[in-house]
C-alpha positions as CSV (number, residue, x, y, z in Angstrom):
1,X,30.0,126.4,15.6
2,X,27.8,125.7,18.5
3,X,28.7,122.9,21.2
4,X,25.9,122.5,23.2
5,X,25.1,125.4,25.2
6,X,29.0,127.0,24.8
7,X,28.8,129.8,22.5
8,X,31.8,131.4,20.3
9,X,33.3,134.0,22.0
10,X,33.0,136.7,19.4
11,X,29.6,136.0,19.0
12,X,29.1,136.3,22.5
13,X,30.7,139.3,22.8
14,X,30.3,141.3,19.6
15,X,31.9,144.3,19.0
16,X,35.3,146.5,19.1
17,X,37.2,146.7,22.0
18,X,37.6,142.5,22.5
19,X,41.2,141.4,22.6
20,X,40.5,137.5,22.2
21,X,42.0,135.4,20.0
22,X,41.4,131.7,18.6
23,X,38.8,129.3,19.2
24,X,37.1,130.4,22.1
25,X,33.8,129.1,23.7
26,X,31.4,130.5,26.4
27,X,29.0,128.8,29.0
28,X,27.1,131.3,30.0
29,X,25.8,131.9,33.6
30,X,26.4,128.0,34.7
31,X,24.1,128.0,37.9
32,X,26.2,126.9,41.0
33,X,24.2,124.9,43.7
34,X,27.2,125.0,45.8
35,X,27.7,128.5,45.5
36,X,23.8,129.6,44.9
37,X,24.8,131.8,42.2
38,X,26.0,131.7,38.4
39,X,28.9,131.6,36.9
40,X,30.4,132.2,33.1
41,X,33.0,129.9,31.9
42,X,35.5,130.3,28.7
43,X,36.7,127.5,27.4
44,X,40.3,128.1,25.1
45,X,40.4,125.1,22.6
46,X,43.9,124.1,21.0
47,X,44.5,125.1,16.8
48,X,44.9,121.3,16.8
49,X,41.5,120.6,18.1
50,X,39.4,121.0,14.9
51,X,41.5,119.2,12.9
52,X,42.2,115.9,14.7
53,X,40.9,113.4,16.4
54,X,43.4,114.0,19.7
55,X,42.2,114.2,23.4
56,X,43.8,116.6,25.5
57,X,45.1,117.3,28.8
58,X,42.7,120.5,31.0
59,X,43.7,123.6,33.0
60,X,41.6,125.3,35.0
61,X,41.6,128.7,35.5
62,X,41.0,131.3,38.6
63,X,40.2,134.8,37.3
64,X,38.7,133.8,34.2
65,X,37.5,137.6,33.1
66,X,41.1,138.2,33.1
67,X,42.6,135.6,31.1
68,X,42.1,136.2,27.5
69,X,40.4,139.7,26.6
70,X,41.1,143.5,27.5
71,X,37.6,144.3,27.5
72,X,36.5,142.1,30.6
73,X,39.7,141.9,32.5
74,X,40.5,143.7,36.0
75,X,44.2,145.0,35.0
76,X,44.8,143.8,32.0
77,X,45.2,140.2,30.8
78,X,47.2,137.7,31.0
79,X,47.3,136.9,27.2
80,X,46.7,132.7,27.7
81,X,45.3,133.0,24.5
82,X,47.9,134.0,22.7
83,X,50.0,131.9,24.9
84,X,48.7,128.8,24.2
85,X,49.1,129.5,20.2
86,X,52.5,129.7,20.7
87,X,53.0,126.8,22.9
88,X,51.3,124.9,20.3
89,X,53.8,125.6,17.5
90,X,56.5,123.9,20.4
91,X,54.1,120.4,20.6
92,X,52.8,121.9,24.1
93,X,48.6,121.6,23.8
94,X,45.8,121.7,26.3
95,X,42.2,122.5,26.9
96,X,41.6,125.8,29.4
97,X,38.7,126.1,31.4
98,X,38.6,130.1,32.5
99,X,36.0,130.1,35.7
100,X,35.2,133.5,36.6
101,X,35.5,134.5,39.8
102,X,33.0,135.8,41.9
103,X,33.4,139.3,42.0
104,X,32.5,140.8,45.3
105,X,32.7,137.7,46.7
106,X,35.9,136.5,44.9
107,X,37.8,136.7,48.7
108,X,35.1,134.8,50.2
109,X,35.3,132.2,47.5
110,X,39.3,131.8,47.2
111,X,40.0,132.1,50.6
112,X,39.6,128.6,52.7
113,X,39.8,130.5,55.9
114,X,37.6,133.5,57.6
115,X,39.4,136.6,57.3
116,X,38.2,139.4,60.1
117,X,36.5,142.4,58.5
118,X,37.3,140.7,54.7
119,X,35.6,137.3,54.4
120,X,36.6,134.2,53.3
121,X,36.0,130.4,53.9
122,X,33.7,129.5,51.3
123,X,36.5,127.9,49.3
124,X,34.9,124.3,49.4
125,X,31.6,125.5,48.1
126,X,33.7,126.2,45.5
127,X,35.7,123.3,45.3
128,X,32.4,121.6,44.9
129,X,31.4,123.6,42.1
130,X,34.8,122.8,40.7
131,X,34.3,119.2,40.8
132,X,30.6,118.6,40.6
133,X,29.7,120.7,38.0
134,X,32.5,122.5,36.0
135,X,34.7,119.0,35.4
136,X,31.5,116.6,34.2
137,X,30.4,119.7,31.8
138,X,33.9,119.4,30.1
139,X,34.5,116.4,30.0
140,X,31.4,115.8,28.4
141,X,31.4,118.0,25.7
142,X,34.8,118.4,24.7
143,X,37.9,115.3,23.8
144,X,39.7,115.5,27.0
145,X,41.9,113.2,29.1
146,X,40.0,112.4,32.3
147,X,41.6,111.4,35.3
148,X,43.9,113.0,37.9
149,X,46.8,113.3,36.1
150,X,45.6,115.0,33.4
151,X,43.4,118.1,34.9
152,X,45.5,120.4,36.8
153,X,44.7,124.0,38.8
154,X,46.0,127.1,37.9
155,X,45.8,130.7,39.4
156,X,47.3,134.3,41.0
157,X,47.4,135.7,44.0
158,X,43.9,134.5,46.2
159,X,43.6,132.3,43.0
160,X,46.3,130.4,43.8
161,X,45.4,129.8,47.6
162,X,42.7,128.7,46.6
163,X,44.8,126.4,43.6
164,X,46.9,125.1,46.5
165,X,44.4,124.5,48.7
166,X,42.2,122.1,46.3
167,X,44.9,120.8,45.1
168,X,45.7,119.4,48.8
169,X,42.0,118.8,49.4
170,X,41.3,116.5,46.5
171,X,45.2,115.0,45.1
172,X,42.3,112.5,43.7
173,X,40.8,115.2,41.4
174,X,44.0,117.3,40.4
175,X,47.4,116.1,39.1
176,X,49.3,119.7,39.1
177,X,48.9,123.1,40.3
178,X,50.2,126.4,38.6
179,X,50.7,128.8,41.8
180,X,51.6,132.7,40.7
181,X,51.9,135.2,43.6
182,X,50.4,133.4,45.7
183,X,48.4,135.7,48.5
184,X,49.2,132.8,51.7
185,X,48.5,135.7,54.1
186,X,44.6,134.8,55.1
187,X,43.7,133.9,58.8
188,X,47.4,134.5,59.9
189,X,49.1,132.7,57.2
190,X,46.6,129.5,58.4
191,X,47.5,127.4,55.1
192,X,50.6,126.7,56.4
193,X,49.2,124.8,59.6
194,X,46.7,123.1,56.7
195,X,49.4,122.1,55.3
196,X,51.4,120.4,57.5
197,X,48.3,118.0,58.4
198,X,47.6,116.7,54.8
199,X,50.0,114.2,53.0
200,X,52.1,114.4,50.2
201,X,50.3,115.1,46.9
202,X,52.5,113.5,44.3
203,X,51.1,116.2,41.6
204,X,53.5,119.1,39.1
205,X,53.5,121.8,41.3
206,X,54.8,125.4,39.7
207,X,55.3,128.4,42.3
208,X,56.7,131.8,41.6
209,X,56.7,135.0,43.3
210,X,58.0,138.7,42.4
211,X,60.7,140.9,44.2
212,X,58.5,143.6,44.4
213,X,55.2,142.1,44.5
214,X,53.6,144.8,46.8
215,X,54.8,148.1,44.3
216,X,52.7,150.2,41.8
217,X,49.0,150.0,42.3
218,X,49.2,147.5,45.5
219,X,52.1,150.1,47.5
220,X,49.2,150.9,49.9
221,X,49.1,147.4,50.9
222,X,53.2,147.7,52.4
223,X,52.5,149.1,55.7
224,X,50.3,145.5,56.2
225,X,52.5,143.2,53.7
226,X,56.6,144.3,52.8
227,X,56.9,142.4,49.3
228,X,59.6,140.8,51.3
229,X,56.6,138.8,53.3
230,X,55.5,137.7,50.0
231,X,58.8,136.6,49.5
232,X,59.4,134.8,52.2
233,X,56.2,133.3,52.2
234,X,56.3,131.6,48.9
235,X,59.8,130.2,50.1
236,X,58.6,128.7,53.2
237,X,55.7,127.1,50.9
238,X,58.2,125.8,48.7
239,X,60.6,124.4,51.6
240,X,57.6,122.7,52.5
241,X,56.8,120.9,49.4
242,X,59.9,120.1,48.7
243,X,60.1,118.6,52.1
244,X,57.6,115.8,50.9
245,X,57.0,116.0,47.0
246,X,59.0,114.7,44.3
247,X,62.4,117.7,43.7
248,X,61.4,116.4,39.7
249,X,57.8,117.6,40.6
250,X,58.7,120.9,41.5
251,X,59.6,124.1,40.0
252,X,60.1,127.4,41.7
253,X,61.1,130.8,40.4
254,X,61.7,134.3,42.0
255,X,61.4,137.0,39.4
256,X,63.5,139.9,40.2
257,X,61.8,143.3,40.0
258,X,58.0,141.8,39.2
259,X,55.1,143.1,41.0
260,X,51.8,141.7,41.7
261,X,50.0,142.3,38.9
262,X,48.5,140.3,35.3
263,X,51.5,141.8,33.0
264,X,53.9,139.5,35.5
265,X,51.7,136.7,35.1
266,X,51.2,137.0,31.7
267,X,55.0,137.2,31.1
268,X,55.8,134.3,33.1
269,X,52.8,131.7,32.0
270,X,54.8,130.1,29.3
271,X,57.5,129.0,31.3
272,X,54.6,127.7,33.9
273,X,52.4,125.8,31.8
274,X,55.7,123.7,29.8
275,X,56.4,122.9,33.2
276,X,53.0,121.6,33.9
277,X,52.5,120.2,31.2
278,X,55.8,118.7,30.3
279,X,54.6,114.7,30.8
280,X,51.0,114.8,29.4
281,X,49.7,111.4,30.3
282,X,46.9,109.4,27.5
């Protein structure tokens, strides 16, 4: 069935080779004023959503080519498909809005600050996207719960600067932020300073960070970034929000032995998104 202009996913994308599961829907190339370009989103819809009546809390998604299907994602992916079937057997349901990234210009687009030589600082264009275009297309096609507390952020590595950063930017918008990996490097670590200069957001805030974030396919990066920088990086972001937030709104993990990479994120999403969305709000 047709909503609009979102489109089944396996009509959408025909074919062997897809790893997608449930009831999937696809906007395709949503044109971006803010960004002056197009974008595909894929929205993941609860098993309980054809059957009932319910509204639902919403999670969006950084990297959405990654999220649900082999065939479109970078490294693998992160299996929030089959996630969220599971979750629902437990009570635990929401609506996800995937947002594909930008590609080339993914660095430029996640990254709130200039980076010499790499990008970056085009983050509020696509905040503005975010909040002008993507949240009043679903919410006005699809039974969700609208206000703060009910949409939250969610991403990995420059996905989740950017996560943390809107999340900061508009509290009004967001309720919760899921924060995996997150790459806090950019502009000399300049979110920190960001940081310390906005208040406290009151909003679910998961973080969690690998050992050995910087091993396998990302070693080369070392010499720049020791996986204990990562480390310590996602620690002194946690002492600062617990500093300030609610300890109850809070959850941090340190995974021994994980590396920077989807099969960590994918392994540790459940534990994330119960956490998140442990007090849904009507």
């Amino acid at each position: 069935m047709t909503v609009g202009q979102w489109q089944p996913y396996q009509e959408r994308f025909p074919g062997p080779g897809h790893t997608a599961v449930g009831d999937l829907r696809v906007y395709s190339d949503l044109h971006s004023p803010q960004l002056g370009s197009r974008r595909d989103l894929v929205v993941c819809l609860p098993p309980s959503y054809r059957h009932t009546t319910l509204a639902y809390p919403v999670i969006y998604m950084m990297d959405g080519q990654n999220l649900f299907d082999e065939a479109t994602a970078h490294a693998g992916e992160w299996q929030v498909d089959e996630t969220m079937a599971r979750l629902a057997a437990e009570g635990v349901e929401a609506i996800i809005v995937a947002v594909a990234n930008g590609g080339d210009r993914r660095t430029d687009e996640y990254s709130p600050f200039s980076i010499p030589g790499e990008g970056g600082g085009q983050a509020q264009q696509l905040a503005q996207f975010l909040i002008e275009s993507v949240v009043p297309l679903v919410e006005s096609d699809f039974r969700v719960h609208s206000g703060r507390q009910n949409r939250f952020l969610f991403g990995s590595s420059l996905g989740a600067l950017f996560s943390l950063y809107l999340l900061h930017e508009r509290p009004d918008q967001f309720g919760g932020a899921g924060l995996m990996s997150p790459s806090l490097w950019p502009a000399g670590y300049a979110i920190f300073p960001y940081l310390r200069d906005r208040p406290a957001t009151q909003a679910r805030i998961y973080l969690d960070v690998g050992t050995r974030e910087l091993s396998g396919r990302f070693a080369f990066l070392r010499l720049h970034w020791p996986s204990r920088q990562y480390r310590q990086a996602a620690a002194r972001l946690y002492a600062l929000l617990a500093a300030r937030e609610p300890a109850a709104n809070l959850h941090f993990v340190i995974e021994p032995g994980a590396r920077h990479g989807e099969a960590a994120w994918a392994r540790r999403l459940p534990a994330a998104l119960r956490f998140l969305l442990a007090n849904p709000t009507g």
